[in-house]
C-alpha distance (Angstrom), angle and dihedral (degrees) to the residues before:
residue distance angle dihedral
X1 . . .
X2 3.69 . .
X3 4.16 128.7 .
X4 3.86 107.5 -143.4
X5 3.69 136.1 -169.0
X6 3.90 125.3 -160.3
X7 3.47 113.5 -169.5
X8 3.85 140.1 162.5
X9 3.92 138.7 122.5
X10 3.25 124.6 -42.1
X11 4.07 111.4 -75.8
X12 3.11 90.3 17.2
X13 3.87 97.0 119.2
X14 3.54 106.0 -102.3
X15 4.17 104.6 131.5
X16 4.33 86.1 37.3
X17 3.89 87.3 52.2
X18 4.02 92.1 38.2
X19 4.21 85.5 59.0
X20 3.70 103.0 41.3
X21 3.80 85.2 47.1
X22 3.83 88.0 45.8
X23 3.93 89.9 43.3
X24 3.85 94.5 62.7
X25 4.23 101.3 27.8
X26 4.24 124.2 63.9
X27 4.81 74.9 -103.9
X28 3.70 128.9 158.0
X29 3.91 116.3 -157.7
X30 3.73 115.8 -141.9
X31 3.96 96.8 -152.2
X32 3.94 110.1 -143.2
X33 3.58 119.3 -91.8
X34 4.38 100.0 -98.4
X35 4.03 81.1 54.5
X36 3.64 93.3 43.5
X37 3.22 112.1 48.6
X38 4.43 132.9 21.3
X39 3.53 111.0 -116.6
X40 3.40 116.8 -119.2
X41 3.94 126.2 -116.8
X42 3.82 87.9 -116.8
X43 3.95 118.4 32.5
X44 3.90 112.6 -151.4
X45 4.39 104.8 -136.3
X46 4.28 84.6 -106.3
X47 4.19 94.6 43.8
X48 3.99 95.8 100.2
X49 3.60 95.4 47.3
X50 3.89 101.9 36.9
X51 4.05 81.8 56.2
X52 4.23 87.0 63.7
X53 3.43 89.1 42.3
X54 4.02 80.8 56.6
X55 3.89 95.4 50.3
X56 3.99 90.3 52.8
X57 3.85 87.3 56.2
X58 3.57 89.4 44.1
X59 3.57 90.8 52.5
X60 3.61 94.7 50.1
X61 4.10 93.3 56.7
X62 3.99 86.7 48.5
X63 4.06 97.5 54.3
X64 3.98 86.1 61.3
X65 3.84 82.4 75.3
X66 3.78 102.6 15.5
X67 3.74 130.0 78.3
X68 3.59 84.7 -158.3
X69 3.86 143.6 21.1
X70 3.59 123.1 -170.1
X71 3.74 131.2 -159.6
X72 3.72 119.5 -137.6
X73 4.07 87.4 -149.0
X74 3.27 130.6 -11.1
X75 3.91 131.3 -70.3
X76 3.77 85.3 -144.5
X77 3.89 89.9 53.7
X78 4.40 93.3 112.1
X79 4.35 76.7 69.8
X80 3.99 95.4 58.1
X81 3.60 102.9 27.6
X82 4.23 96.8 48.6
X83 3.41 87.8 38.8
X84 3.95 95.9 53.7
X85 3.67 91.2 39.0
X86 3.70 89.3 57.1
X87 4.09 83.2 -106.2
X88 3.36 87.9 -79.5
X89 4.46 83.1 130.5
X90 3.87 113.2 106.9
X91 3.53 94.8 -11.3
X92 3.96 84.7 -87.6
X93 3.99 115.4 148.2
X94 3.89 123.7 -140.2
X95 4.06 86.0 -112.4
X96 3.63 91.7 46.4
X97 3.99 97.2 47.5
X98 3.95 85.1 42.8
X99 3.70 99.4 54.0
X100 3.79 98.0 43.7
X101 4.23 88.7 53.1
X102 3.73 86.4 47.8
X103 3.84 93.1 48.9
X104 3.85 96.3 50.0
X105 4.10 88.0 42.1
X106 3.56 86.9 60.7
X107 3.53 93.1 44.6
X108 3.65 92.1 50.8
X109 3.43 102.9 -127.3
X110 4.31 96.5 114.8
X111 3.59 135.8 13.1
X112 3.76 131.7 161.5
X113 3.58 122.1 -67.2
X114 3.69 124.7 -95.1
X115 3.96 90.2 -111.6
X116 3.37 136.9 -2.7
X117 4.70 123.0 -147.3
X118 3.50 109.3 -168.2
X119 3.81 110.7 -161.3
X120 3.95 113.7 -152.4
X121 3.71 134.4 176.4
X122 3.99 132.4 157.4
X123 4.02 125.9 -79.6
X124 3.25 92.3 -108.0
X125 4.00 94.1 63.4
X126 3.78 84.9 41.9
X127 3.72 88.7 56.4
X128 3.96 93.3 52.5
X129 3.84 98.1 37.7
X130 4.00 82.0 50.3
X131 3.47 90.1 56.5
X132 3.87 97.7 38.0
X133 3.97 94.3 59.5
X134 3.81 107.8 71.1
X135 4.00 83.5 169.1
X136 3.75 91.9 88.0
X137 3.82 137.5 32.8
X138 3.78 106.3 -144.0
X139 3.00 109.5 -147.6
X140 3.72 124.5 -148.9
X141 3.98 87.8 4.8
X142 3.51 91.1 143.6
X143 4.29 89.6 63.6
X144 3.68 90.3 39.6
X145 3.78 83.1 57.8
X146 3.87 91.1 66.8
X147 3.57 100.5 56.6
X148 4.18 96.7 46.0
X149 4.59 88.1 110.1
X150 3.94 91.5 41.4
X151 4.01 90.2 39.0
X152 4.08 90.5 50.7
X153 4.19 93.3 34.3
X154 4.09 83.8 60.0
X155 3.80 101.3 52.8
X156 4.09 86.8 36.8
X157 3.58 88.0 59.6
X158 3.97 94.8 47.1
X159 4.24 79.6 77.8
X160 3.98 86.2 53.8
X161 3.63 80.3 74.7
X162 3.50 113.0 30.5
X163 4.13 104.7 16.0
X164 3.50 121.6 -128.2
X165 4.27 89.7 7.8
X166 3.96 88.7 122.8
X167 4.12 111.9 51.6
X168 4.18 100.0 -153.7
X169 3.62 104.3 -147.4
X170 4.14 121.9 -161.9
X171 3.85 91.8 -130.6
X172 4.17 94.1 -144.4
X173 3.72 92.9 138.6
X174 3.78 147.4 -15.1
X175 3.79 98.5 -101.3
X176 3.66 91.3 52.4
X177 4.07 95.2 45.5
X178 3.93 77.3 55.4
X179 4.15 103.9 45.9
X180 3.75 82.0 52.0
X181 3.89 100.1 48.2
X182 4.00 86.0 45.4
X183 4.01 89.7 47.0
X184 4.19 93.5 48.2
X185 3.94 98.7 22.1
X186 4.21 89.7 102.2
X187 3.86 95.6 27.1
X188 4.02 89.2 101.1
X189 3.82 116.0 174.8
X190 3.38 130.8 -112.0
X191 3.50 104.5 -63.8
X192 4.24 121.6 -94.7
X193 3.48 150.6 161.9
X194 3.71 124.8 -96.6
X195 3.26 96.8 -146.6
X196 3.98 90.7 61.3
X197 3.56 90.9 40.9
X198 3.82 89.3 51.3
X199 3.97 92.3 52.2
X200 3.56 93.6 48.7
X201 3.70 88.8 53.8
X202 3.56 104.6 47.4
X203 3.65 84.4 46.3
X204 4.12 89.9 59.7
X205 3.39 83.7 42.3
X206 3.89 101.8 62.7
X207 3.77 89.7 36.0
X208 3.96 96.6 57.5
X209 3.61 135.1 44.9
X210 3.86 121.9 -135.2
């Protein structure tokens, strides 16, 4: 039983990858949270973040009957995003975003994933996949486009801390995304605590700008 993430820019392939993988392995996809759950009309401070606190319980439930379950982005994501925006997202310091993931590790309902595949290509081949997939608008594609180096430099640096935790896949084509999932999905890392890995990250994090 294994707990996955897939993550990457946007169009990069991660939810096409996530189903052909799922489509030929016993895998359950954990959709992201804007496909997951409605939005309400009013959004308490906490609602984004409770929401990946949700999918990590979900997940849980799912590996009883799953050998694998993959997230479709991270549950971690408020961490990359703020901090690549400048955590200018949700109004949601470093400190703030920090201590609430430390609180629920403690309490056991999250932790990180078991591995992490990060799928990267260039902006131009995010441009024309972009354009390619009519099945989704994007929205705000253009800013995500900014942050693709500080986006990939975050998860790259995950393996500064725990080697070979983050699998960094050349995303030239579905079939290969999935040969290298299958290849890595049961090479696990040494094992370690999240909330060590989580201190050592917010640590990077208020030392370096995206």
């Amino acid at each position: 039983m294994s707990l996955i993430c897939i993550e990457g820019a946007s169009a990069v392939g991660k939810t096409t990858t996530s189903h052909e993988f799922a489509k030929r392995t016993n895998a359950f996809i954990i959709p992201e949270v804007n496909l997951l759950f409605e939005h309400p009309k009013v959004e308490s401070k906490t609602w984004y973040i409770e929401r990946q606190i949700e999918r990590w319980l979900i997940a849980q439930e799912k590996l009883k009957t799953y050998d694998t379950v993959i997230l479709d982005g991270d549950i971690f994501q408020l961490l990359s995003y703020n901090w690549c925006f400048d955590f200018k997202l949700y109004n949601h310091s470093l400190d703030f975003i920090s201590g609430f993931y430390r609180n629920e590790i403690k309490e056991g309902r999250i932790r990180f994933p078991d591995k992490y595949f990060y799928l990267y290509t260039d902006k131009e081949n995010l441009k024309s996949r972009k354009e390619i997939d009519i099945t989704r608008k994007r929205g705000n594609f253009e800013k995500h486009l900014e942050i693709v180096e500080p986006h990939q430099r975050y998860y790259e640096t995950l393996n500064y801390f725990i080697p070979e935790y983050v699998e960094l896949i050349n995303a030239e084509s579905i079939q290969g995304n999935i040969t290298s999932i299958s290849d890595n999905v049961c090479s696990y890392p040494v094992s370690f605590h999240s909330v060590d890995l989580l201190d050592n990250i917010t640590k990077w994090l208020a030392n370096n700008k995206a």
